[in-house]
N, C-alpha and C positions, 0 to 999 in steps of 0.2 A: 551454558548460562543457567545459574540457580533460576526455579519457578520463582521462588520471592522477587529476586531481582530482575527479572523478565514481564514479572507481574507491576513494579512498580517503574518499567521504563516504557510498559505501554500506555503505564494511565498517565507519565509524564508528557508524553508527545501527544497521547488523547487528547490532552486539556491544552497543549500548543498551538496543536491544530484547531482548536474550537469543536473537537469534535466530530470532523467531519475525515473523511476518506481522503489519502495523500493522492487518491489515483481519480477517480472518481466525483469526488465530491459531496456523496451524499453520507448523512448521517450515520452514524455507529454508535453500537449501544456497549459497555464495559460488562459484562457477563459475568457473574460469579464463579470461580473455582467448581468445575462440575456440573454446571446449570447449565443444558443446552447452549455450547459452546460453537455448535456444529452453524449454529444462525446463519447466515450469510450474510446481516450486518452487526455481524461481531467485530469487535476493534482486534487485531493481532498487529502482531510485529515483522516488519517488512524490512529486509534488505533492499537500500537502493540500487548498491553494486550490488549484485550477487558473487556468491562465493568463489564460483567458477569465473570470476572476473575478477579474481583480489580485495574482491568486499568482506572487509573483516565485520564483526561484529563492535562498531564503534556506534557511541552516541551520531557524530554527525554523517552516518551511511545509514542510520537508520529514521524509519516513520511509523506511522501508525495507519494501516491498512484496514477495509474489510473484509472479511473471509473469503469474499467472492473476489474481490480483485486478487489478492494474493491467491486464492488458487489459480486465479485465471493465467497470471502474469507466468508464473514460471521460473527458467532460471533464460531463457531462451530470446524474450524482447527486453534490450534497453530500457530502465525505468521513464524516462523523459516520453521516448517513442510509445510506449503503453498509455501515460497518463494523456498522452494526445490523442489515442485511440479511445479511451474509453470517453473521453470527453466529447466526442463527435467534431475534434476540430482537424482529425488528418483528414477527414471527407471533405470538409473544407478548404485543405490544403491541396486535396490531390483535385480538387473541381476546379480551382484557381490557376490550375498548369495549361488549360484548354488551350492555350495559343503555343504551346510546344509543338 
């Protein structure tokens, strides 16, 4: 994918999103071309399937992440199953099983 068009399908889903992290939740800042990019709430572009799962690069497989979740996530955990990780509600889920 061209940088121009990578560049404006992140500040498209940026501004979808309100702004905020697809995984996460918390706020993202849009970073200039060049300008400490490395942030760790920098907006990037997140595959939901990843590639190794037949996640092409389409508008609806993709969001807008922050650096730190997208590094974290990988290609390795399910998007759903991450964004319930990072959210602190599979601890909830898995507390909820006590009578198993």
């Amino acid at each position: 994918m061209k940088t121009g068009v990578k560049r404006a399908l992140v500040l498209e889903l940026f501004n979808k999103q309100g702004g905020r992290c697809c995984y996460c939740d918390r706020a993202m800042v849009i970073m200039p071309r060049g300008r400490a990019q490395n942030r760790l709430d920098a907006a990037t572009l997140e595959h939901l399937m990843t590639n190794r799962r037949k996640g092409w690069t389409r508008r609806d497989n993709m969001a807008a992440a922050c650096r730190e979740c997208n590094e974290m996530r990988g290609s390795a955990m399910d998007w759903l199953m991450f964004k319930t990780y990072r959210r602190g509600e599979l601890w909830e889920l898995i507390g909820g099983c006590k009578d198993f």
